[in-house]
KOLDREN-532123 format. One line per field, with one value per residue (C-alpha): x, y, z; residue number from 1. Coordinates in Angstrom, 1 decimal, m for minus. Example, Ala and Ser with C-alpha at 12.3 -4.5 7.8 and 13.67 -1.06 7.14 Angstrom:
REM residues 2
px = (12.3 13.7) $
py = (m4.5 m1.1) $
pz = (7.8 7.1) $
i = (1 2) $
***
This chain:
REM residues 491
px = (m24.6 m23.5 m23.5 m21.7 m19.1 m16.4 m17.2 m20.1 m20.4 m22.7 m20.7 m21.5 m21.9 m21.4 m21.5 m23.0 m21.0 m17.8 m18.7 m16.3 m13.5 m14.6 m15.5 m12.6 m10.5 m13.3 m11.5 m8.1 m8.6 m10.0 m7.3 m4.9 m6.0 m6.4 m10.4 m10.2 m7.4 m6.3 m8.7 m11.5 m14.7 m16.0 m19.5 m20.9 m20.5 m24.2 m25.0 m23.1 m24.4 m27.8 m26.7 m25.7 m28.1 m25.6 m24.8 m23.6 m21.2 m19.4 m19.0 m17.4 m15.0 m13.4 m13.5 m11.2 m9.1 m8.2 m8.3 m5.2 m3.8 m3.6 m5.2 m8.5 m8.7 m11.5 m12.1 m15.4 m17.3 m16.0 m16.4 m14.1 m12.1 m9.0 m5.6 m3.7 m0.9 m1.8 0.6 0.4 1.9 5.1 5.7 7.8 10.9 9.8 13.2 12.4 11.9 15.0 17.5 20.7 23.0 22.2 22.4 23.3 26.9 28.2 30.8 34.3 34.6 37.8 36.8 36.7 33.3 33.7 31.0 29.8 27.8 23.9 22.4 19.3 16.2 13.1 9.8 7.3 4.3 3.3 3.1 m0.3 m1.4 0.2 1.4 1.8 m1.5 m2.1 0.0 m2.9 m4.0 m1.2 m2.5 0.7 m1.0 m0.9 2.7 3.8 2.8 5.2 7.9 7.9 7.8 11.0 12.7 12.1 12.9 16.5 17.7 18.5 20.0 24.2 26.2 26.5 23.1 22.1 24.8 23.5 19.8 21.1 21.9 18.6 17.3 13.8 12.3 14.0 12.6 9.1 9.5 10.1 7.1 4.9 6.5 5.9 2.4 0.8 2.2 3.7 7.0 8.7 11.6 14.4 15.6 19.0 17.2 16.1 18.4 17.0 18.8 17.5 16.7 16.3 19.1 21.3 19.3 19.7 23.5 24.3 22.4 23.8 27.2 27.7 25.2 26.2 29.8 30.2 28.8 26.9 23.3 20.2 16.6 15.2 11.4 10.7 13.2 11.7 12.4 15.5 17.0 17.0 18.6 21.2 22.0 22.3 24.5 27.1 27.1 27.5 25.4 24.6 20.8 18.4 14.5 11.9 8.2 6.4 3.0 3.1 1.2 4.3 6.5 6.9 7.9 10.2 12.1 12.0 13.5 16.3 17.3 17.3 20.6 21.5 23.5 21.5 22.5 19.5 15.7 14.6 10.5 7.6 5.4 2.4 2.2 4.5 6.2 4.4 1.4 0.0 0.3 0.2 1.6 m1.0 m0.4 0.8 3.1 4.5 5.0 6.3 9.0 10.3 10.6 12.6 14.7 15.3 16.2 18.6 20.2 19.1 18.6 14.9 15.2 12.0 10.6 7.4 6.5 2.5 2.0 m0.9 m2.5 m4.6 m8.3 m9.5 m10.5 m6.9 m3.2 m1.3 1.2 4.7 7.6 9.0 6.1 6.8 9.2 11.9 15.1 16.3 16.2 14.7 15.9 13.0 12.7 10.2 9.2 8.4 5.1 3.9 2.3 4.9 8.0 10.3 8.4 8.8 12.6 12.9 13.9 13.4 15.9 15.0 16.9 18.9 21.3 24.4 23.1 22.2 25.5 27.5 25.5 26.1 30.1 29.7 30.7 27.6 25.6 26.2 24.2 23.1 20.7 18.8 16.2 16.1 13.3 11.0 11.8 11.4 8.0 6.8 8.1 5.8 3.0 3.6 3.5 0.3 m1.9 m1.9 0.2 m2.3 m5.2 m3.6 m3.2 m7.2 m8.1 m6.0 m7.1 m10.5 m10.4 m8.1 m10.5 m12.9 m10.8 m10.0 m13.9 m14.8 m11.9 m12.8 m16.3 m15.2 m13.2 m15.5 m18.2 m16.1 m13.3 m14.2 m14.0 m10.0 m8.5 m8.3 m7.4 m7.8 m9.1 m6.0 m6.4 m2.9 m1.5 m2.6 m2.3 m4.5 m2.2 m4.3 m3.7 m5.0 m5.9 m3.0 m3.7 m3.3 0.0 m0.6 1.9 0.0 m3.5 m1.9 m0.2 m3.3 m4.7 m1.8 m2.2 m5.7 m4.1 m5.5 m2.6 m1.4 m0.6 2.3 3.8 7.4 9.2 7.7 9.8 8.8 9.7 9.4 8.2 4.5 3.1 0.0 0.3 m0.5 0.6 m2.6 m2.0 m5.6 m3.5 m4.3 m7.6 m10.5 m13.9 m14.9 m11.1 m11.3 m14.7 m13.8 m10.3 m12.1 m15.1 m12.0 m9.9 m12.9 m13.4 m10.1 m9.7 m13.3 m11.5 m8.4 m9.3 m12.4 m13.2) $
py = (m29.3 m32.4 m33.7 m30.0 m30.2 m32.5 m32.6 m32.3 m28.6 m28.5 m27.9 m30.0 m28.3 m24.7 m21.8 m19.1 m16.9 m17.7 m19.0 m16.8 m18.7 m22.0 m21.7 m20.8 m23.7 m26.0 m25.2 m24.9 m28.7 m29.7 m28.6 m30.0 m33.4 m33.3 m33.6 m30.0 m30.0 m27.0 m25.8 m27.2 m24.9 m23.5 m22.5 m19.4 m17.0 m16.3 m20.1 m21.3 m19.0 m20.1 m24.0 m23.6 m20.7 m18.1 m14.7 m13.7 m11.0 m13.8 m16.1 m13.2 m12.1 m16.0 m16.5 m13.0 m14.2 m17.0 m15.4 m13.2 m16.2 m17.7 m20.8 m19.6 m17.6 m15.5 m14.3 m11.9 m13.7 m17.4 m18.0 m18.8 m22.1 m23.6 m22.2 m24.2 m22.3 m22.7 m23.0 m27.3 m27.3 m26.5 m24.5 m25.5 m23.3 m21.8 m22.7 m20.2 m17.5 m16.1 m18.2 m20.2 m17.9 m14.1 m14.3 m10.1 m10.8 m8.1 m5.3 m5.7 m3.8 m2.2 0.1 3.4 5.3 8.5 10.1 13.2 16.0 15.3 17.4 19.8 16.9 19.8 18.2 19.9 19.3 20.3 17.7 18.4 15.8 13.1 9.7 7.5 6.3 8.3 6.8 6.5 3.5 1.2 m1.4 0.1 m1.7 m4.9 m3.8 m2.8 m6.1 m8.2 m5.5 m5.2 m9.3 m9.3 m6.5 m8.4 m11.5 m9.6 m9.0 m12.5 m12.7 m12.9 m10.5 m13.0 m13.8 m10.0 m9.3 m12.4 m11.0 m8.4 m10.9 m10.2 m13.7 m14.0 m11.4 m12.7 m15.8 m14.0 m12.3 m15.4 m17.0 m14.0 m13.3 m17.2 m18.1 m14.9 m13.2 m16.1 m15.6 m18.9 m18.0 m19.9 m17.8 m16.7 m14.9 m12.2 m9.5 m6.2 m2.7 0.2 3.0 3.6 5.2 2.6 0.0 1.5 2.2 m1.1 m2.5 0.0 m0.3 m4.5 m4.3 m0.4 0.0 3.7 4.6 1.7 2.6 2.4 3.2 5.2 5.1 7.8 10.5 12.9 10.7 12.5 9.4 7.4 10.0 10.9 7.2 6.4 9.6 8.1 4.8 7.2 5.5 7.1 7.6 7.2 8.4 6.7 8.6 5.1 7.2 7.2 4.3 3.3 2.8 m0.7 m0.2 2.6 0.1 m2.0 0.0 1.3 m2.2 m3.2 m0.2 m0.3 m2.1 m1.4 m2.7 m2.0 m1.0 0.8 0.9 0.9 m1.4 m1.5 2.3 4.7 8.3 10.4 9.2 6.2 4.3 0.7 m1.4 m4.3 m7.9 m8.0 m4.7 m6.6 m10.0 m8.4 m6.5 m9.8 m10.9 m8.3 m8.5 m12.3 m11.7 m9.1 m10.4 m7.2 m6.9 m5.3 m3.4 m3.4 m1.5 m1.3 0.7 0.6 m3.1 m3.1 m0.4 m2.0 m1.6 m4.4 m7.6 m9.3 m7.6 m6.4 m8.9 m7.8 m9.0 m10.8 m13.4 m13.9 m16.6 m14.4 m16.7 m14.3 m11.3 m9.2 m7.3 m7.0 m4.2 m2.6 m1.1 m4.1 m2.0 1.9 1.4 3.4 5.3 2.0 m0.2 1.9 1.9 m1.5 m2.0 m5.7 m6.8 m10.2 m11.5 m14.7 m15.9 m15.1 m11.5 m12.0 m13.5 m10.3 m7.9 m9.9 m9.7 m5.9 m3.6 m4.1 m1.2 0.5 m1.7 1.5 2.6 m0.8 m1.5 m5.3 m5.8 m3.6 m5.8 m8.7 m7.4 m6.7 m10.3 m11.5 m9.0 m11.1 m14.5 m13.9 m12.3 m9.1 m7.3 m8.8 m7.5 m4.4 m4.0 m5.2 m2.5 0.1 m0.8 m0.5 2.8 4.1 3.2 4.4 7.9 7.2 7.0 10.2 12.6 11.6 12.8 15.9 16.5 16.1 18.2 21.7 21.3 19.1 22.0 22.9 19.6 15.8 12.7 8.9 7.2 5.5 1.4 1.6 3.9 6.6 9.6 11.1 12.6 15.8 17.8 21.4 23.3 24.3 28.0 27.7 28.1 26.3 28.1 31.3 29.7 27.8 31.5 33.1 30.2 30.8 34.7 34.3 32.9 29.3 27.0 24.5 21.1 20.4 16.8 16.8 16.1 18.8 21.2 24.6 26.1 29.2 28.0 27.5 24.5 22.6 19.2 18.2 15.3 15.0 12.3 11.1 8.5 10.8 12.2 14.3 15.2 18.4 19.9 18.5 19.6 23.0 23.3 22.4 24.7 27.7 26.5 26.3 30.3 31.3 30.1 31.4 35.0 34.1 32.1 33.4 34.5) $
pz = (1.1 1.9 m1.6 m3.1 m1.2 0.5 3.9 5.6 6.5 9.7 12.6 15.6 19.0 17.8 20.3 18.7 21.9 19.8 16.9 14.5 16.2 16.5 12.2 11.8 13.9 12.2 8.7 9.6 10.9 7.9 6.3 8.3 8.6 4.4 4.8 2.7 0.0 m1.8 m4.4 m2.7 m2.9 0.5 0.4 0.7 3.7 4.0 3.3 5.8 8.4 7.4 7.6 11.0 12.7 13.2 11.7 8.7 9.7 12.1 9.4 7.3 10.2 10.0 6.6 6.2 8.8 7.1 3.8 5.6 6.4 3.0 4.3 1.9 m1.4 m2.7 m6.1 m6.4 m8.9 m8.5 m4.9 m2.1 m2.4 0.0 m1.4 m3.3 m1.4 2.2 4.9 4.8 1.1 0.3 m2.4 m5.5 m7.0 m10.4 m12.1 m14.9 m12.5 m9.9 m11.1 m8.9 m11.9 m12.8 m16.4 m16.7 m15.3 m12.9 m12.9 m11.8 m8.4 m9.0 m12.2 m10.9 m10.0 m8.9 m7.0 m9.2 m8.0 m8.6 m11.2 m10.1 m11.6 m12.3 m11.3 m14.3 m11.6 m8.2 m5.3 m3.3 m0.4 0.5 m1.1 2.1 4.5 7.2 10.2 12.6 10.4 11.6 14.2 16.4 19.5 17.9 16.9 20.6 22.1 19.6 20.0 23.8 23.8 22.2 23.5 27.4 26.0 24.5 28.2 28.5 25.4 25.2 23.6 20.9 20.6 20.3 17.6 15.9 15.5 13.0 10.5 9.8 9.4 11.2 8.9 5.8 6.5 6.7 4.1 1.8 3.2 2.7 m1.3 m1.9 m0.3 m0.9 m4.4 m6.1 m6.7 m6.1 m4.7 m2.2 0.9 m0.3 m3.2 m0.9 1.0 2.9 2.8 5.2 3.1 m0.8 m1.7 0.0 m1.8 m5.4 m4.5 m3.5 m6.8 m8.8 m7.7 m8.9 m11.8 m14.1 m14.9 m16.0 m19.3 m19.4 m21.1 m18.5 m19.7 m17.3 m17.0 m13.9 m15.0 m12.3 m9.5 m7.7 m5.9 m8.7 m10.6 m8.4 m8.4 m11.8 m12.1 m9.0 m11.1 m14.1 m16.7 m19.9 m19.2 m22.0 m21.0 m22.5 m21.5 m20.5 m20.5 m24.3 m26.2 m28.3 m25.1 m25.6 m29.1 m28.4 m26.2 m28.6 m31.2 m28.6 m27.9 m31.7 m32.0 m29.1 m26.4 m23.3 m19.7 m17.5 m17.9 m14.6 m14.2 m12.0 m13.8 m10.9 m10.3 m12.1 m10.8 m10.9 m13.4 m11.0 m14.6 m14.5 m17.1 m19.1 m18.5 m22.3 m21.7 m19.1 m20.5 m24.0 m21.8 m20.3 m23.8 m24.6 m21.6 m22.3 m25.9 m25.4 m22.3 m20.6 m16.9 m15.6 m12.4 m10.8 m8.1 m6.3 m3.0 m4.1 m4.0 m0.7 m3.1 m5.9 m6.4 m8.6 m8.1 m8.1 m7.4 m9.7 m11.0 m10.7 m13.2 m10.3 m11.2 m14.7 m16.2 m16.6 m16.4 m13.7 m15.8 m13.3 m9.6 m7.6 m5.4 m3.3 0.4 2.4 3.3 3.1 6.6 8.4 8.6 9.4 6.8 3.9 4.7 4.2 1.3 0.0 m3.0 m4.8 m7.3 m8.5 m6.1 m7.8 m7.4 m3.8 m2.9 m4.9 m2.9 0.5 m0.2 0.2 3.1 5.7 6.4 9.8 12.9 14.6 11.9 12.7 15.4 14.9 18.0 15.4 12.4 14.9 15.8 11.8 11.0 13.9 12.0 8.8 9.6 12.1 9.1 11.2 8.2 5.4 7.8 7.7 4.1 3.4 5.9 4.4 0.5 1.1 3.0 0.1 m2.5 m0.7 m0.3 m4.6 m5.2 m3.1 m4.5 m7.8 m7.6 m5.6 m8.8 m11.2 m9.5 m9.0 m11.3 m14.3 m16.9 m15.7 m16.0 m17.0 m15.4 m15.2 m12.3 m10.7 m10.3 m8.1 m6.0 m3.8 m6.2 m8.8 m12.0 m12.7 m16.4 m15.9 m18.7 m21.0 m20.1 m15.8 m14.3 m10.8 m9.4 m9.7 m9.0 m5.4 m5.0 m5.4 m2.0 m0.1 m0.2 0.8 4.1 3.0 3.7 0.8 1.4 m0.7 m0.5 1.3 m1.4 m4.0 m5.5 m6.2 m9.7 m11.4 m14.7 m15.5 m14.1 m15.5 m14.0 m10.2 m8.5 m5.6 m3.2 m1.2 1.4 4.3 3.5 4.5 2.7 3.8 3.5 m0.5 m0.8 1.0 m1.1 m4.9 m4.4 m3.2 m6.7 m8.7 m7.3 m7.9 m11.8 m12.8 m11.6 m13.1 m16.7 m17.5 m21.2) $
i = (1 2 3 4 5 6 7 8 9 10 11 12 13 14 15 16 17 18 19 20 21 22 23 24 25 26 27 28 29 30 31 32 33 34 35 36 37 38 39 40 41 42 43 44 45 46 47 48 49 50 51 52 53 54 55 56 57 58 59 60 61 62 63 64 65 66 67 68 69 70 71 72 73 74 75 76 77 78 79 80 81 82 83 84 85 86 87 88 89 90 91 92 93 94 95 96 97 98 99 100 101 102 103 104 105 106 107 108 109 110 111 112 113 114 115 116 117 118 119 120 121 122 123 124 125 126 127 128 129 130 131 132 133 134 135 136 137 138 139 140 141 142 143 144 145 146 147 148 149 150 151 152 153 154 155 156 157 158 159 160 161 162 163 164 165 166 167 168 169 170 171 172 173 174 175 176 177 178 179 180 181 182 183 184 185 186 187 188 189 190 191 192 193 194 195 196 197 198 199 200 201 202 203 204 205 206 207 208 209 210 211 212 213 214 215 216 217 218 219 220 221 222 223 224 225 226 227 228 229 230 231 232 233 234 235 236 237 238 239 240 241 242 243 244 245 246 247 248 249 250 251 252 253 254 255 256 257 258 259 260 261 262 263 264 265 266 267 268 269 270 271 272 273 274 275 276 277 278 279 280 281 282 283 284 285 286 287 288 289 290 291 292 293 294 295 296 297 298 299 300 301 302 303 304 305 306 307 308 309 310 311 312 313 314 315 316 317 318 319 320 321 322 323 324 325 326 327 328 329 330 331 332 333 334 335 336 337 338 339 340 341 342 343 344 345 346 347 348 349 350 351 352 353 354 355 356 357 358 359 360 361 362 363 364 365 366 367 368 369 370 371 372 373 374 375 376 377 378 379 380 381 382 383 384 385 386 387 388 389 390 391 392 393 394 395 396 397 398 399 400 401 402 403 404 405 406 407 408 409 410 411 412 413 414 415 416 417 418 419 420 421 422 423 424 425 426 427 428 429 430 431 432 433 434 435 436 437 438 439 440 441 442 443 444 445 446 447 448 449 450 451 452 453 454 455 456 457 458 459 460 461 462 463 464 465 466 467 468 469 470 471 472 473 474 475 476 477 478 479 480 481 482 483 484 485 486 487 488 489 490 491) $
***
């Protein structure tokens, strides 16, 4: 081993009593005194247990710690190597990234925008399950002990001092740390800015970026907040069906006739499809953007959700010479988190949304975003989100064979690679509404999503969430639905 690698990897004077720890203080030291370098291979979990007479599964609990920590990065296939991103290097600027300049240019704040009066959006799917993890997943003990920390420590703190803490910038600064060292995308700390709540953040973009009848391509046309927004700002909407396999080429041809201000997409996980854009979709769409001096609004709530080897690659990571708004939830993990909103973009942009009005202090709790910036910079939010993915996929893998054993001959789907929600096609012949009326009547309670709106018209598509989930209730449910359409649809 010896000879493999660097540095000699028998550890002297191990205590097998504590032995996860001390491997892992072992590395970290390595690191730090430069004896391991980024992008130097580690060996094997299971070798190194064997090397130095201790278990496997305690090797594995320090290697994913550090792994959380970015200090070590593993790739299934290609082994586990120090990152070339750990906390001891710093991390270079991608100049053709988030740009100093936004490029788009902004609208002059005195034009008048009226506020109109949203227009009904009709969902042609039903909402079942839910989109979000169960709640009961969150390490809310781990979060209590940072929050009560700083909420004793805030009794000492002077009325300056306290008014101070909701600039905001301990978890901005986390933030940037946790967007740089663990997704790559190179940016400085006034390229980042947090809003509480969606529609404040697509309102406060909206509002220095559309002047009114501006065109915006809109990629999620059944998404109601994003709708409502566009229509404040009121942009001439053009809706482009990103589930089609000419999409890119329909943008294309838009763009070629047509002087377009915005493009507004999900590219990870789409609403409500799951659909994920490929890496050439993707890099072909920052072309475009680039070429017709076009600005891509990007969001992403889904980003702890991916179930292949590597994450999803957002357009915030491509060299797109500031081209793109970034935003997203700063996590799904609870209420609070997913009302984060984090907005990355070129500081130019950053600075215009800054000189806004400031959103109102009391809908703030800034000991709770104290306590989840604490989360981030301590791994325990990346530990979260491993724990989390693999009980999702794990929820993805059983729900899709519940699916395909009871109800394979009424509908169609892919298996989703992002996201927590299967897009189901039934049969062109079932209404859903009458097949879930048919449930309901039976006394059999139906777990719409919150936000699902009922319609009158015939309904073939369903929208089935699996981030809270239980077996036996799916099992229980399909077998009941599989009952009801052999009554109702058979020849």
């Amino acid at each position: 081993m010896k000879n493999k690698y660097s540095i000699n990897w028998l550890i002297p004077k191990l205590d097998k009593s504590k032995c996860t720890s001390e491997i892992e203080d072992f590395i970290l030291d390595a690191i730090k005194y430069k004896e391991l370098e980024g992008g130097d291979p580690i060996p094997p979990y299971r070798e190194l247990a064997k090397l130095n007479k201790v278990s496997a599964s305690s090797v594995r609990r320090a290697y994913t710690k550090l792994i959380d920590g970015n200090w070590l990065t593993s790739t299934p296939g290609s082994g586990t190597f120090v990152s070339v991103s750990n906390p001891t290097e710093s991390i270079p600027h991608r100049a053709s990234g988030f740009t100093e300049r936004f490029p788009a240019g902004f609208v002059f704040l005195n034009k008048r925008q009226e506020t109109q009066s949203a227009k009904h959006v009709e969902q042609p799917f039903v909402g079942v399950g839910t989109d979000f993890p169960s709640p009961s997943s969150f390490p809310e003990e781990k979060f209590l002990e940072y929050y009560n920390h700083f909420r004793e420590a805030s009794k000492n703190l002077s009325q300056a001092e306290l008014l101070n803490a909701y600039k905001g910038r301990f978890l901005k600064d986390a933030v940037v740390e946790q967007l740089n060292r663990k997704r790559g995308f190179g940016i400085k700390s006034n390229m980042v800015d947090i809003v509480k709540s969606r529609k404040s953040c697509l309102d406060r973009v909206f509002k220095i970026l559309i002047s009114p009848g501006e065109v915006v391509i809109n990629t999620s046309p059944y998404d109601v907040k994003l709708s409502t927004a566009l229509q404040k700002c009121e942009a001439n909407v053009y809706t482009v069906n990103r589930n089609e396999a000419d999409f890119i080429e329909r943008i294309e041809q838009i763009l070629e006739y047509t002087k377009v201000r915005a493009i507004h997409i999900r590219p990870q996980c789409s609403f409500p499809e799951s659909f994920a854009l490929s890496t050439e979709s993707c890099a072909k769409l920052v072309e475009l953007a680039i070429k017709h001096r076009i600005c891509i609004i990007e969001e992403e709530d889904d980003h702890e959700f991916y179930y292949g080897s590597t994450p999803y690659k957002p357009l915030a990571c491509y060299e797109h010479d500031g081209y793109v708004i970034y935003m997203g939830a700063l996590s799904k993990a609870t209420v609070d988190t997913i009302a984060l909103r984090l907005i990355v973009a070129s500081t130019q942009f950053i600075n215009e949304l800054q000189n806004l009005p400031n959103q109102s202090v009391e809908d703030r709790d800034v000991m709770k975003e104290q306590a989840y910036a604490e989360m981030i910079l301590n791994g325990d939010m990346a530990e979260y989100a491993r724990q989390i993915r693999l009980k999702s996929k794990a929820y993805r893998d059983e729900l899709h064979i519940v699916l395909n054993n009871h109800l394979h001959k009424y509908l169609s789907y892919e298996i989703p690679e992002n996201g927590l929600t299967f897009w189901l096609k039934f049969n062109d012949s079932i209404d859903l509404n009458v097949v879930l009326g048919t449930l309901e009547s039976m006394g059999i309670p139906v777990p719409y999503h919150p936000n699902s709106q009922k319609t009158n018209k015939k309904v073939n598509y369903m929208m089935l969430g699996f981030g809270a989930f239980d077996l036996n209730e799916a099992e229980g449910a399909a077998k009941m639905l599989a009952g009801i359409l052999d009554n109702l649809y058979r020849k």
